[in-house]
C-alpha positions as CSV (number, residue, x, y, z in Angstrom):
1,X,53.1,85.1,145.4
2,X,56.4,86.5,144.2
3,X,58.3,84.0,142.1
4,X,57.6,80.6,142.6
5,X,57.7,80.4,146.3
6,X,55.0,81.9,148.6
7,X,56.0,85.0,151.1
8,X,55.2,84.5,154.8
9,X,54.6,87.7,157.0
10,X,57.2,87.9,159.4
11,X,56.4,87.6,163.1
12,X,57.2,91.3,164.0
13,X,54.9,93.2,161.9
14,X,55.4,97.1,160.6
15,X,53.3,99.4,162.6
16,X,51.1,101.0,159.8
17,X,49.8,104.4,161.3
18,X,51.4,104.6,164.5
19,X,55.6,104.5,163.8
20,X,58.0,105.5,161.3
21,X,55.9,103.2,157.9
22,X,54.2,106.5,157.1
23,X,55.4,110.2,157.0
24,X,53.1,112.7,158.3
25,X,51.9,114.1,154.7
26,X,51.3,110.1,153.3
27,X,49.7,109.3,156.4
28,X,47.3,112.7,155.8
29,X,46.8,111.8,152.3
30,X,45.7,108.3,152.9
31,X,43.0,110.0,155.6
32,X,41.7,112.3,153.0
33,X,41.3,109.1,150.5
34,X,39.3,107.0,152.9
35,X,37.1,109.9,154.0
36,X,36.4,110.3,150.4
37,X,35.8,106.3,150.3
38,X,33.4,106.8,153.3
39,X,32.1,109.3,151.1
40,X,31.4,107.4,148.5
41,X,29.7,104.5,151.0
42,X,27.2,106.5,152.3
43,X,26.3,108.2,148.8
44,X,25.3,104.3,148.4
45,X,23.9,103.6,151.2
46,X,21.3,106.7,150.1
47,X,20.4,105.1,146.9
48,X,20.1,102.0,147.9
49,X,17.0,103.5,150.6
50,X,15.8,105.8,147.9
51,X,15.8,103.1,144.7
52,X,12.0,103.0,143.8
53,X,12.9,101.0,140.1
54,X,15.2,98.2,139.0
55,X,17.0,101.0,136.8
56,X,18.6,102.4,140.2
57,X,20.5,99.3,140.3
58,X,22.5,100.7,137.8
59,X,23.4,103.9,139.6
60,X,24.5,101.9,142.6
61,X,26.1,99.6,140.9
62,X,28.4,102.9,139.4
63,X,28.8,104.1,142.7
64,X,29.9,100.7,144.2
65,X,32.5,100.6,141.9
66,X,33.5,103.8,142.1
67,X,34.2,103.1,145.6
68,X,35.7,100.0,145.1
69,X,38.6,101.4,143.0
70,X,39.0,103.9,145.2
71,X,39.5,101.4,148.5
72,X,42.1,99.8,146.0
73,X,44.1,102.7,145.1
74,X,44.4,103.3,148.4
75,X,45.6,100.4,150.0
76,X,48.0,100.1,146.9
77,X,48.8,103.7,147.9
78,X,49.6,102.1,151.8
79,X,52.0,99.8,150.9
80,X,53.6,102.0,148.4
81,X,54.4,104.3,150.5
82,X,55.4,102.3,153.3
83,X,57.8,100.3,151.1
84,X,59.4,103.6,150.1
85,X,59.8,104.9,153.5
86,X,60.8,101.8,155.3
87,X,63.5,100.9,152.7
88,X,65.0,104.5,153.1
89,X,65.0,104.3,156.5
90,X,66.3,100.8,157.0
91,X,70.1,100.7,158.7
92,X,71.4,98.6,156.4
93,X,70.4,96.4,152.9
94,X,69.3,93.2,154.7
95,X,67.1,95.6,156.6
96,X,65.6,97.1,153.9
97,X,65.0,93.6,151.8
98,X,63.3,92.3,155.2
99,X,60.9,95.3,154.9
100,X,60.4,94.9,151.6
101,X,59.8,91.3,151.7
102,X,57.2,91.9,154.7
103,X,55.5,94.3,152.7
104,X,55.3,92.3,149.6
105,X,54.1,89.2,151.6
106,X,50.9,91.8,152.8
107,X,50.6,92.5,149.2
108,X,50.7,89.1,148.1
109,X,47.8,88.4,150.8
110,X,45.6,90.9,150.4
111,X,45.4,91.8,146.9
């Protein structure tokens, strides 16, 4: 929610990875930080089928989060950059606040 009232995604929604939302180098980066996260996954996915002793749990555990945060800072990352480039990009004020709002509205979902 921002303020009191409760954003609603608007009907046209902003094309993500295919459009004008994300530069070339932002859309690269955000590749390279969920290849990393993938990374990360199947690092767990190997302890999990190796853990021989309830102590492993811990490990996993570390690496689970590890992964989590990194998901996170990535989609924060997204929308970030999206609200940056949309609201440079937009033709006029109202056109930038509609962008903006959308965007906030996914935050507001999603986080």
């Amino acid at each position: 929610m921002v303020g009191s009232r409760r954003l609603a995604l608007s009907d046209t929604p902003i094309k993500i990875v295919h459009g004008t939302a994300l530069t070339d180098v932002q859309k690269k980066d955000l590749l390279h930080r969920l290849a990393r996260v993938e990374g990360q996954i199947r690092g767990v996915q190997k302890l999990i089928a190796n853990a021989a002793v309830p102590a492993d749990c811990d490990g996993v555990a570390q690496q689970l989060a590890a992964a989590r945060k990194a998901l996170d800072r990535a989609f924060i990352t997204l929308l970030t950059d999206a609200i940056v480039t949309h609201t440079a990009a937009a033709a006029d004020p109202e056109q930038a606040q509609q962008s903006a709002r959308h965007l906030a509205a996914l935050l507001d979902k999603f986080a």
